[in-house]
Backbone bond lengths (Angstrom), bond angles and torsions (degrees), N, CA, C in turn:
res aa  C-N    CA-C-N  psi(-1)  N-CA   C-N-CA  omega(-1)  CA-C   N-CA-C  phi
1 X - - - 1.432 - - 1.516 108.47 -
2 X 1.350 126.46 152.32 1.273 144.55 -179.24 1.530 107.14 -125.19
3 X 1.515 104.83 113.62 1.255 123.09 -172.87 1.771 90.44 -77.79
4 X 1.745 122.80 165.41 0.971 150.28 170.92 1.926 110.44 -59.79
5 X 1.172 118.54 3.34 1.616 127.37 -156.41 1.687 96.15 -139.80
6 X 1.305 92.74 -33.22 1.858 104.03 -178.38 1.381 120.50 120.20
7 X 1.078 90.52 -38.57 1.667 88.27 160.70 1.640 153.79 -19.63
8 X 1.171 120.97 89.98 1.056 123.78 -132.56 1.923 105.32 -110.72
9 X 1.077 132.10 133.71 1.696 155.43 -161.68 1.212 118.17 -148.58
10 X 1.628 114.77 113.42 1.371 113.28 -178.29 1.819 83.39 -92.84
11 X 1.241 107.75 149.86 1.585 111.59 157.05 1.616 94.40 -158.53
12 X 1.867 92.31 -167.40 1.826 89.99 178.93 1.436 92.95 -108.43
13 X 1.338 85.44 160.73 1.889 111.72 167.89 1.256 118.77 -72.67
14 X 0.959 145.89 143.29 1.882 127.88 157.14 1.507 101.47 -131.76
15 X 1.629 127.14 118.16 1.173 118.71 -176.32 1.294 125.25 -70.55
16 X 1.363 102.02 129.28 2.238 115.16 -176.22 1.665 105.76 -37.05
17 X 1.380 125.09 -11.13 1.454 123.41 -175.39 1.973 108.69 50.90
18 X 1.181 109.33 18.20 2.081 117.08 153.69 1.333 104.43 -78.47
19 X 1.349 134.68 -176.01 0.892 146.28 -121.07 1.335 74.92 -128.34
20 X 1.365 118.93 166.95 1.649 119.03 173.58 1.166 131.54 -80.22
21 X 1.326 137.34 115.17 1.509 118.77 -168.54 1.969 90.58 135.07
22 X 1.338 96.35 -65.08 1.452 103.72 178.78 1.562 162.56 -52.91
23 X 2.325 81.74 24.84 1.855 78.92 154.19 2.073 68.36 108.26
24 X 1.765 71.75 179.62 1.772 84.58 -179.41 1.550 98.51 174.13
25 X 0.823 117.83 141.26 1.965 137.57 -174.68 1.864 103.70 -110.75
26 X 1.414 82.44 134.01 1.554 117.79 -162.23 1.444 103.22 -111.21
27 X 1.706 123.76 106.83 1.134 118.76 -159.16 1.724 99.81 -72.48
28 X 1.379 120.56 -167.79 1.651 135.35 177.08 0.945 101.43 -68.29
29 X 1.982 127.50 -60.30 0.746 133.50 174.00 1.290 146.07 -22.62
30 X 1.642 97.84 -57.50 1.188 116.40 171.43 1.583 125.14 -81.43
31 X 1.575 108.64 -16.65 1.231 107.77 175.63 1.725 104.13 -72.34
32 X 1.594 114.72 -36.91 1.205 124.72 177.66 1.654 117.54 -38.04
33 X 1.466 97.75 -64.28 1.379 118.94 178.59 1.255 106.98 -46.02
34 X 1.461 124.83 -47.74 1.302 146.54 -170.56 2.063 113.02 -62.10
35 X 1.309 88.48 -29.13 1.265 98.47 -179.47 2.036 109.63 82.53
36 X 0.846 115.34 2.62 1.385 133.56 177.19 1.607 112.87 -62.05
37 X 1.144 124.74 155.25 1.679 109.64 179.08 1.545 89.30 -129.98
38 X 1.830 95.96 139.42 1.438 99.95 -166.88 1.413 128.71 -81.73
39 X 1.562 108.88 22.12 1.399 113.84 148.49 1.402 143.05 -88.56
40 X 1.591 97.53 -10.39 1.156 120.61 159.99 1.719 133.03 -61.89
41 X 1.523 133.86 143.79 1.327 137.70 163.03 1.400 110.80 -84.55
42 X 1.079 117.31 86.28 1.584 103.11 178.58 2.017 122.13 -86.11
43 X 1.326 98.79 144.25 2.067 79.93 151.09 0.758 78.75 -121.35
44 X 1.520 87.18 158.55 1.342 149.99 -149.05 1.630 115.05 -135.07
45 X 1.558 140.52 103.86 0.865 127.30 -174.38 1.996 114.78 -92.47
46 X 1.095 125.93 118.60 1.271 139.26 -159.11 2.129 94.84 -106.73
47 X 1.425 93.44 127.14 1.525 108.65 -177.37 1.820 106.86 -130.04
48 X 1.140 115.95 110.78 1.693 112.92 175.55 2.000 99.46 -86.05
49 X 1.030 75.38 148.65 1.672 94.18 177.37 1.339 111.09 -107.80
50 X 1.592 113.97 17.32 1.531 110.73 164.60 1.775 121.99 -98.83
């Protein structure tokens, strides 16, 4: 993932199990990792390496 600053975090995905299309939740963690503050809305740019 590519934080909004550049910041960059490989981790895993696990899909939200909604319907497709519908959004997706960004653990603490990862906002942590991310460097993000969790009052913030961030995007988030997401890259698979498959």
């Amino acid at each position: 993932m590519i934080a909004p600053d550049g910041t960059v975090v490989a981790m895993t995905l696990i899909p939200s199990g909604g319907e497709r299309g519908s959004g997706s939740r960004l653990s603490l963690q990862a906002m942590q990792a991310l460097g993000i503050a969790l009052t913030d809305l961030p995007t988030v740019t997401v890259l698979s390496d498959g």
